[in-house]
C-alpha positions as CSV (number, residue, x, y, z in Angstrom):
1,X,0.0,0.0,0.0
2,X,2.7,2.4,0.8
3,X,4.7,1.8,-2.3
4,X,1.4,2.5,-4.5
5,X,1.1,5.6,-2.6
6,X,4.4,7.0,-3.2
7,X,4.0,6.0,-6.8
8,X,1.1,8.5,-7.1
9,X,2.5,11.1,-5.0
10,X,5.8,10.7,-7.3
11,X,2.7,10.5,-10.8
12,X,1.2,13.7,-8.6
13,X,4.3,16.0,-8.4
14,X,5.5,14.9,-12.1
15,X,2.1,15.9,-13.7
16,X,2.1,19.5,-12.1
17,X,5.8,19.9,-12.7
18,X,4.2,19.8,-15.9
19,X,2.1,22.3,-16.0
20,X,5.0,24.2,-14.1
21,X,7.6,23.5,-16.5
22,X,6.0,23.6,-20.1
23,X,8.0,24.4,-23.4
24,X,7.0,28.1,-22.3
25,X,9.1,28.0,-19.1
26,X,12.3,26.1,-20.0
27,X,14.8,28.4,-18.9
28,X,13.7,28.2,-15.0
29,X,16.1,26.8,-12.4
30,X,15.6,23.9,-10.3
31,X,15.8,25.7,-7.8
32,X,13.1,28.2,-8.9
33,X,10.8,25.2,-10.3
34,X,11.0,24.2,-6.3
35,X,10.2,27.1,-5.0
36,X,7.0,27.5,-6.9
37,X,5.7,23.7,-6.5
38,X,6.1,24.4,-2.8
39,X,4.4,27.7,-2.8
40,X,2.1,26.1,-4.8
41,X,0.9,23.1,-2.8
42,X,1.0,25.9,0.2
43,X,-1.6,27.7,-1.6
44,X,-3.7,24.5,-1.8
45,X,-3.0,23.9,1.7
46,X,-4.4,27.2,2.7
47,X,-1.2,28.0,4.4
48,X,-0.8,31.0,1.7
49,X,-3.0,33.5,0.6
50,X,-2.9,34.9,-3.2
51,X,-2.8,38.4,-1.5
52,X,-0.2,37.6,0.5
53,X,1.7,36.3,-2.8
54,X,0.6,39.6,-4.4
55,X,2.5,41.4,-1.9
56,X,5.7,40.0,-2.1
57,X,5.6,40.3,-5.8
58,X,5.0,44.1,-5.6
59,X,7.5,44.5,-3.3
60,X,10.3,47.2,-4.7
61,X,13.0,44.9,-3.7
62,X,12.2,42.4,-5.7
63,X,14.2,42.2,-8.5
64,X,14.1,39.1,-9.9
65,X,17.3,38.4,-8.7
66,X,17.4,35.0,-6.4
67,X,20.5,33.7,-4.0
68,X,21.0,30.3,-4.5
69,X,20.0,28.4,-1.3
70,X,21.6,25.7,0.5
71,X,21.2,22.1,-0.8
72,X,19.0,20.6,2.3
């Protein structure tokens, strides 16, 4: 049963890395794809809000720009 289960979470995750990562958006990191999967399954979650997502974005700091993160 658990095998099956992580076969469709591994089938879940591939399909909307998809959707994320389409002949439109090939030029995004791995690191970036991560970071929106995760704020995407957050949003789901109802752990983030699309304001509060609209906020960052409008921020005047926001350039773009992103640090690469620690592996981990």
């Amino acid at each position: 049963l658990s095998r099956s289960t992580l076969h469709l979470d591994v089938e879940h995750i591939f399909s909307c890395g998809h959707l994320l990562i389409s002949h439109i958006r090939n030029r995004l990191t791995g690191q970036i794809s991560n970071i929106l999967l995760c704020v995407g399954l957050w949003r789901q979650l109802g752990l983030v809000r699309d304001k509060d997502i609209q906020s960052v974005m409008s921020l005047s700091n926001v350039n773009g720009k992103c640090n690469e993160l620690d592996d981990g």
